[in-house]
N, C-alpha and C positions, 0 to 999 in steps of 0.2 A: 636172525631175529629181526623182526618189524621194528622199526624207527618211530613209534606211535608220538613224538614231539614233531618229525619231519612230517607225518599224516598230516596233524592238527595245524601246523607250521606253529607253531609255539616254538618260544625258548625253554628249556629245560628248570628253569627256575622260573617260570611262569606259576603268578599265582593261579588261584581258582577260579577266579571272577574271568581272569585274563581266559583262562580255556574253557568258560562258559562261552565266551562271547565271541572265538575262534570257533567251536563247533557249530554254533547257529547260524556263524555266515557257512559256515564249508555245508551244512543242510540244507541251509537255502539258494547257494549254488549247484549243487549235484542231488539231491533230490530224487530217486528217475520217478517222480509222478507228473515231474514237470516235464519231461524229453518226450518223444514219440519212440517207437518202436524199433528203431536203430541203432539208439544208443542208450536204451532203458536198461539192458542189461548191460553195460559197462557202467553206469549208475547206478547201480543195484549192486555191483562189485565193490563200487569207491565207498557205495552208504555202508555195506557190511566194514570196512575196513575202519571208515571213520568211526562207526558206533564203536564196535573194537576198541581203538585206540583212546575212543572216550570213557568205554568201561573201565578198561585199565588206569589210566591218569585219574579221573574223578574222587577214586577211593583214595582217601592217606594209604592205606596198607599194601594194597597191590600198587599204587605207584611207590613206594618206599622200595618194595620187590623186584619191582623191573628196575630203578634205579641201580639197586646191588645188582643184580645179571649185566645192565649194559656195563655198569664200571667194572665187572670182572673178563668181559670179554673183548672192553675197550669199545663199542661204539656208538658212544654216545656225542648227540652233536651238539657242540658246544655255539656255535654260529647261529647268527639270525637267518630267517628262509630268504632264499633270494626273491620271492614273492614280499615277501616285506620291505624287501630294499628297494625291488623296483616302484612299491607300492608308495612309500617315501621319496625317491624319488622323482616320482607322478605329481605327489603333492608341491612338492619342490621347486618345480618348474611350473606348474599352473601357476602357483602364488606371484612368483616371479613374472609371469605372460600376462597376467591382471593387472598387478600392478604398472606394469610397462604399460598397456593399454591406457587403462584407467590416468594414472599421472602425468605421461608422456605428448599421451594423444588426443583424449576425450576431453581433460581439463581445456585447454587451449580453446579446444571448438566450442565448448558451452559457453564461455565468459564469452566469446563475441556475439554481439545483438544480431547483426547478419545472419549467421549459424542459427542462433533463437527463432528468427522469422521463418528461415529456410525448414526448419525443422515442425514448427508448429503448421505449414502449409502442404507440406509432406505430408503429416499426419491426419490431417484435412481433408486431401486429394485423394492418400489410401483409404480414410473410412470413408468418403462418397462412393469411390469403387466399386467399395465391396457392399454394401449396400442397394445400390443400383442396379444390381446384376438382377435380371429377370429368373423368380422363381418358375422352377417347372409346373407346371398344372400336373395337379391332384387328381 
């Protein structure tokens, strides 16, 4: 039996709202009207599966169904997806690399006046640049 909570990457006591908003990313990830022709039909396999798994969960009744099936035959997954936790993660360490930037290193250079002028003539010398460059003829 299909794992339709592992499809959607939901937790199994996931609300409604929660597996509205897991199918519309996994749709707009795999898709295949987004892919070219290589991998349109292995997207055309995952979209059949996901819709699947969205028919089934979406109803109170047939999910209430498949609930009783997996807990009779034991496989239901109690764990978050590891797409989740990487995705956590992700966030986890960005937050942390910003801040470290931002407090660490950035604070420092703004407060000095040197830094301010250095930066305002940079900025200066970039938009002359680019402005300057010879348009091609028309």
């Amino acid at each position: 039996m299909k794992d339709y909570y592992k499809i959607l990457q939901i937790h199994p006591e996931a609300s409604l709202e929660v597996m509205n908003n897991a199918y519309r990313t996994l749709v707009k990830q795999h898709h295949p009207d987004v892919y070219h022709s290589q991998r349109k039909n292995r997207m055309t396999e995952k979209m059949q599966e996901i819709n699947e798994a969205y028919q089934v969960l979406s109803n109170q009744s047939t999910r209430a169904h498949y609930d009783q099936q997996t807990q009779a035959t034991g496989t239901t997954s109690q764990t978050a997806p590891s797409s989740l936790k990487a995705a956590l993660k992700r966030m986890l360490l960005w937050s942390l690399s910003s801040y470290v930037v931002g407090r660490l290193i950035l604070s420092p250079l703004v407060s000095n006046p040197a830094f301010k002028i250095f930066l305002v003539f940079a900025i200066l010398f970039g938009l002359i640049r680019f402005y300057s460059r010879q348009k091609p003829p028309v």
